[in-house]
C-alpha positions as CSV (number, residue, x, y, z in Angstrom):
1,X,65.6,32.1,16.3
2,X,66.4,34.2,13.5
3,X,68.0,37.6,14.1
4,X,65.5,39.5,13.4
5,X,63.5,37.3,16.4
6,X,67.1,37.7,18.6
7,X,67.1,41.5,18.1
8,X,63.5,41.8,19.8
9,X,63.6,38.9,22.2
10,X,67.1,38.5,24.4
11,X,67.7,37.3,28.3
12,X,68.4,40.8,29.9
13,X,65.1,42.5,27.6
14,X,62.5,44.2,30.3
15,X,60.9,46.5,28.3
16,X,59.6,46.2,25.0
17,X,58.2,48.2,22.0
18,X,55.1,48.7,23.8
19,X,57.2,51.6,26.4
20,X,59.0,52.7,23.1
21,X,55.3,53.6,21.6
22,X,54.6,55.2,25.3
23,X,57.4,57.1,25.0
24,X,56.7,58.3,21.6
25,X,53.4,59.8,22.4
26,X,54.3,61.3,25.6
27,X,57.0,63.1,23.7
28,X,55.1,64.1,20.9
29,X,52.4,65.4,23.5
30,X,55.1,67.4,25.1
31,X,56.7,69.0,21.7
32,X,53.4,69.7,20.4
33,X,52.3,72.2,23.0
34,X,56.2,73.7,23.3
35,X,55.7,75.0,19.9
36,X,52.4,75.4,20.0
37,X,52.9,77.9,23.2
38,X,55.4,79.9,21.4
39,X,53.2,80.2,18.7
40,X,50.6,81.6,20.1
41,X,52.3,84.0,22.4
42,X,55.1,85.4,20.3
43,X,54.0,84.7,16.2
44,X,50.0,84.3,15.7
45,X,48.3,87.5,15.5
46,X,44.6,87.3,16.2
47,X,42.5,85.1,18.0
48,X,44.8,81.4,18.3
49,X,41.7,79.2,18.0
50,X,41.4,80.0,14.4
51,X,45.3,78.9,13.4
52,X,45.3,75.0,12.3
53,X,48.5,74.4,14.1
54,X,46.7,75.8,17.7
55,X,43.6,72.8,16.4
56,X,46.4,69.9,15.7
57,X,48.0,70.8,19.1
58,X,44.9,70.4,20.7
59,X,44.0,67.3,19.3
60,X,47.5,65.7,19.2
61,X,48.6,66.9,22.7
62,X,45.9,65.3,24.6
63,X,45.9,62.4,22.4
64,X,49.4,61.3,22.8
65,X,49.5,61.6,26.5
66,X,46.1,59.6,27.4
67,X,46.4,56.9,24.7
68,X,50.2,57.0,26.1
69,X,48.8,56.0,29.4
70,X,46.6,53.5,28.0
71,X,49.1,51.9,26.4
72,X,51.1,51.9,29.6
73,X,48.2,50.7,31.9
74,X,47.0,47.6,30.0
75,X,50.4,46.9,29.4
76,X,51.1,46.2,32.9
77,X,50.5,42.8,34.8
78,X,47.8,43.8,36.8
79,X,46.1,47.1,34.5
80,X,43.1,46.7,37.2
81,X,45.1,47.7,39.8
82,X,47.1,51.3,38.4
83,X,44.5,53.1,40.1
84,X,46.7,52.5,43.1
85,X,50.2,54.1,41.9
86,X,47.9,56.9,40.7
87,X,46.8,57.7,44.3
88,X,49.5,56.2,46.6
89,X,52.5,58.1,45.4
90,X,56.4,56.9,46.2
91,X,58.9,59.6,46.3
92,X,61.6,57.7,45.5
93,X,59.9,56.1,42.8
94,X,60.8,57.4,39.3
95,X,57.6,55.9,37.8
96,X,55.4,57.2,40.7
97,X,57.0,60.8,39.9
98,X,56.2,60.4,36.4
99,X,52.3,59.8,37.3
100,X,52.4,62.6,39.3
101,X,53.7,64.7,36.2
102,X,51.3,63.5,34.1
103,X,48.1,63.6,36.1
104,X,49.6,67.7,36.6
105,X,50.5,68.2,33.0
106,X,47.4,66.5,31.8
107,X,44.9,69.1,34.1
108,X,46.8,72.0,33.3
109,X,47.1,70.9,29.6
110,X,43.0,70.3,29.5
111,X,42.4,73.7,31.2
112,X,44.7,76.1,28.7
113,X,42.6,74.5,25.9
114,X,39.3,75.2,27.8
115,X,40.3,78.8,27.7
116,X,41.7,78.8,24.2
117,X,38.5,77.5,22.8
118,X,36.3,78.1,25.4
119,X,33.5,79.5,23.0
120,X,33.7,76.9,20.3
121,X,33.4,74.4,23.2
122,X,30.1,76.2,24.7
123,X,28.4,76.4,21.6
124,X,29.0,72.6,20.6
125,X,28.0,71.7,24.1
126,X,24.7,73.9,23.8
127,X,21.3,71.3,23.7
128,X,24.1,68.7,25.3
129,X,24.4,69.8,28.8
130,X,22.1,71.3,31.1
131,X,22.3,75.0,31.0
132,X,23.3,75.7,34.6
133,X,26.1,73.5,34.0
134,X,27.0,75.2,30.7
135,X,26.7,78.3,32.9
136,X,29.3,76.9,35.2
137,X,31.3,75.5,33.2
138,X,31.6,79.0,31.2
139,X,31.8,80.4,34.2
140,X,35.0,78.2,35.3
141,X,37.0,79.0,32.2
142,X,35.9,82.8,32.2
143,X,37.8,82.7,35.7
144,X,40.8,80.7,34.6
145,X,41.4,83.1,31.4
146,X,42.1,85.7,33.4
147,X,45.8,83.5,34.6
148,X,46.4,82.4,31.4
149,X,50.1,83.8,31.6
150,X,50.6,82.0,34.6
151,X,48.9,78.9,33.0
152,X,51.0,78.8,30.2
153,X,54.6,79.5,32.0
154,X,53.7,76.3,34.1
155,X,52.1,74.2,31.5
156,X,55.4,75.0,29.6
157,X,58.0,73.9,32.2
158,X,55.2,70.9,32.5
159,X,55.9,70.0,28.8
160,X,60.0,70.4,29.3
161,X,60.4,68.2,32.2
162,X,57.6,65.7,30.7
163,X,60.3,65.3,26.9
164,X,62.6,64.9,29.4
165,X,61.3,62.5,32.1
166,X,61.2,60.1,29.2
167,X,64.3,59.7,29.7
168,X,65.1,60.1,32.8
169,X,62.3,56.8,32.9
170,X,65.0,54.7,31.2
171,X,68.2,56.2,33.3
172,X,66.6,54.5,35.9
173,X,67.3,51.2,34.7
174,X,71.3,51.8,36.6
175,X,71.7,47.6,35.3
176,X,72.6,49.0,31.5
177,X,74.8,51.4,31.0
178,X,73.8,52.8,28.1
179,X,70.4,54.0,29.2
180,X,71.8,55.2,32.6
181,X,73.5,58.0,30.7
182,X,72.8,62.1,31.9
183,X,72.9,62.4,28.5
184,X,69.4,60.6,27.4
185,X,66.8,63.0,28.7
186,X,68.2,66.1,26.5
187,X,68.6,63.7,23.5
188,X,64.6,63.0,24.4
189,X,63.7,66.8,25.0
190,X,65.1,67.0,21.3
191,X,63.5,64.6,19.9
192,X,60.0,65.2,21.5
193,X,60.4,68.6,20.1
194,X,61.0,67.3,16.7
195,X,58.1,64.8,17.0
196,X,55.7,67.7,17.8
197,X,56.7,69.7,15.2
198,X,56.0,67.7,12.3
199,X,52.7,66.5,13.8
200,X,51.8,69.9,14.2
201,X,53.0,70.6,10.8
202,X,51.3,67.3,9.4
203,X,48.0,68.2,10.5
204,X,47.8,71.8,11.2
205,X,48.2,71.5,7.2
206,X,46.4,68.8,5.9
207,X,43.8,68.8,8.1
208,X,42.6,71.5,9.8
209,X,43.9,73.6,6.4
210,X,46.7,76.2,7.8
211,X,48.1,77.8,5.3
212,X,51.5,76.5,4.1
213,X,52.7,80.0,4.2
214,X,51.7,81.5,6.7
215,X,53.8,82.5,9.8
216,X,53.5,80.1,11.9
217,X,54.2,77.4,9.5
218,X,57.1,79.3,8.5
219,X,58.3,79.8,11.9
220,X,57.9,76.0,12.3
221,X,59.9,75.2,9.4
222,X,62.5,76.9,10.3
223,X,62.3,75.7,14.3
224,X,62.4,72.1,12.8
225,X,66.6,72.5,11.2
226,X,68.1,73.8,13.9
227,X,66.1,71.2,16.3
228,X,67.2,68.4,14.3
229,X,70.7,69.0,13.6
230,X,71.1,69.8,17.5
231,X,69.9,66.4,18.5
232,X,72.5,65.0,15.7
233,X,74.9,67.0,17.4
234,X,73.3,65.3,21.1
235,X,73.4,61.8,19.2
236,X,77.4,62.3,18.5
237,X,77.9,63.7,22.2
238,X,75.4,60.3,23.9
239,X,78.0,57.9,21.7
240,X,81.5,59.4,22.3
241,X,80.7,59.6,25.8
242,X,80.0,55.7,26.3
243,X,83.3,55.4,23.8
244,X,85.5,57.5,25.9
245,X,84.2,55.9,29.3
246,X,85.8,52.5,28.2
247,X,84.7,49.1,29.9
248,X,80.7,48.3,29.5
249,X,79.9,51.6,28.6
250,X,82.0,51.3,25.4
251,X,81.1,47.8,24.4
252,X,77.4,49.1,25.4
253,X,78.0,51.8,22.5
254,X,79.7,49.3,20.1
255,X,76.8,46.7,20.3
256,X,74.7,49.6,19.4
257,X,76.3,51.0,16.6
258,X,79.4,48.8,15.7
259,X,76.8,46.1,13.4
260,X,74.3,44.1,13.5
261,X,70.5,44.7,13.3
262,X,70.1,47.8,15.6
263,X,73.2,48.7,14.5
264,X,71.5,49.3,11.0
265,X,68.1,50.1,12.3
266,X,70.3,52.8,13.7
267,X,72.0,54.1,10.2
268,X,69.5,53.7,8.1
269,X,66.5,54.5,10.0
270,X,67.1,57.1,13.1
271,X,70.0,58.8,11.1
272,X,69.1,58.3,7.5
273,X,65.3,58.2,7.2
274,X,64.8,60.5,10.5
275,X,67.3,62.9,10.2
276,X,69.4,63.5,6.3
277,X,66.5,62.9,4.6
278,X,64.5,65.3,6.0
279,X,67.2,68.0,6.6
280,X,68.4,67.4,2.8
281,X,64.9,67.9,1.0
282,X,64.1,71.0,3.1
283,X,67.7,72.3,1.6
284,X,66.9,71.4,-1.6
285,X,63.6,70.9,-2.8
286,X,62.2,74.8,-4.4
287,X,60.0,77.0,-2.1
288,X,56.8,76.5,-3.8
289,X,57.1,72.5,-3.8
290,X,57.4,72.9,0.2
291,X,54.2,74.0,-0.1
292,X,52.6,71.0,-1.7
293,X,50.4,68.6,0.4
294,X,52.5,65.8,-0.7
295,X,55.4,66.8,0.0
296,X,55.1,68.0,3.7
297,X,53.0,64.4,4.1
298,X,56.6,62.9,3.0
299,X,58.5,65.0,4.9
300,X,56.8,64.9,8.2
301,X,56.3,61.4,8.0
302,X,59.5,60.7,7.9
303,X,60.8,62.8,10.8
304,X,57.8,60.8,13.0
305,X,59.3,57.3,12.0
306,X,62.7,58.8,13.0
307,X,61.9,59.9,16.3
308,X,59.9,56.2,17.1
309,X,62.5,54.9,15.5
310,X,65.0,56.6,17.9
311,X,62.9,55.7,20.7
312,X,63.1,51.9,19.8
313,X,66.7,51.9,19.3
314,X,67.6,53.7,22.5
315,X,65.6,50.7,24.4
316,X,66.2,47.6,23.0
317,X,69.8,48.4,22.2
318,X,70.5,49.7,25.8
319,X,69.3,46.6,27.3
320,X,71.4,44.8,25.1
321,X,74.0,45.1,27.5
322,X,74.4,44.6,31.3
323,X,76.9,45.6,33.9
């Protein structure tokens, strides 16, 4: 085999790109309603249905965790039968946790968007459903408006443990030592946060037409530096850990990093591509290009092929090596 074929298909590989695309979404599903909550209770003024980022979240958040789940399901080697770990739960399961979490975060996530566009929602479904249950369901969300504090502290701490149950997913594999690492859920949390950002940005923007100046796009913008340079700073900390730790763990990190084609994949794309890039045209491209279509296209695009690029690399190149 070439290397390209021995970098994606080696003896001690269990999971492959498929989970790193499941991991993606879930994560961007998770980041995109963390920034969209503080949006909407601490920078939008007015009603939050009318702000393009509030539109993208609602259309990326839901998106990300159900076609997420799809992936996952038909993925599996019996997809007919995951209706079972969806009602027979195992505590001491970490995937059985996870569906748990996402049947939770999933209602909760569906009801907060019910009350956010509750009449934009009535009036397309007028002519579509009966009336009584138009009634009802008006009714229903009428009634859950009034907790929407409560819904949004929970669906919040929803989206925080979901970024970082990602990894805590792959910490379960104890076998490699680089994915069983404390280290790899924050590094996730990060990097959902990032992901969600720059979909939010990418089409709050250019699709549902937010205005590239306007607060909360400015407030994203400047979330997104910070958020990015912390989870280089995470990166560095994940590394010099498995370094310091000596035996697998450091050969573990060294496989990664130390050459070869993850090694590169790493440099080039997660660092490189996902990271500088971005960081150095938002330091130095003029304030009025920023606005251009183009270049926030460019520049979110980029930060969304680092993060799945990131995801990738942490999977294949942790199961690179055993214990």
């Amino acid at each position: 085999m070439t290397g390209f074929e021995n970098a994606f298909q080696f003896d001690s590989l269990v999971w492959d790109w498929i989970i790193a695309v499941y991991l993606f979404l879930a994560g961007m599903s998770a980041g995109a309603v963390m920034i969209a909550l503080y949006l909407k209770r601490n920078v939008i003024q007015g009603d939050p249905a009318t702000n393009g980022i509030i539109k993208a979240m609602a259309w990326l958040a839901p998106f990300g965790i159900v076609s997420g789940l799809t992936i996952l399901i038909f993925h599996l080697t019996k997809p007919l039968e995951f209706w079972k770990i969806m009602i027979y739960y195992n505590p001491s399961s970490v995937m059985s946790m996870g569906v748990i979490l996402f049947q939770v975060y999933m209602l909760v996530l569906f009801v907060w968007i019910g009350v956010l566009f509750r009449h934009a929602i009535i009036q397309f479904c007028e002519g579509l459903l009966p009336n009584k249950l138009l009634d009802f369901v008006d009714g229903l969300l009428l009634k859950s408006g009034k907790f929407t504090n409560a819904i949004e502290l929970f669906l919040g701490f929803l989206a925080i443990v979901l970024a970082a149950y990602t990894g805590f997913l792959l910490s379960a594999l104890k076998t490699y030592p680089m994915l069983n690492n404390p280290v790899l859920p924050i590094l996730f949390l990060f990097s959902s946060l990032s992901s969600g950002a720059a979909a939010c940005l990418m089409f709050g923007i250019l699709l549902f037409k937010e205005s590239a100046s306007s607060p909360s796009v400015a407030w994203v913008h400047k979330f997104e530096r910070p958020v990015v340079m912390f989870e280089l700073f995470v990166l560095v900390t994940f590394f010099t850990g498995l370094i310091f730790s000596g035996g697998q763990n450091e050969a573990a990190a060294w496989n990664a990093i130390g050459g070869g084609f993850w090694s590169n994949w790493f440099w080039f794309g997660v660092v490189l591509i996902g990271m500088i890039l971005p960081l150095t045209l938002n330091a130095v491209t003029p304030q009025q290009t920023r606005h251009n279509s183009g270049y926030i296209l460019v520049v979110t695009t980029l930060s969304l092929v680092g993060v799945l690029m990131l995801r990738t690399f942490i999977l294949y190149a942790g199961q690179m090596t055993v214990v």
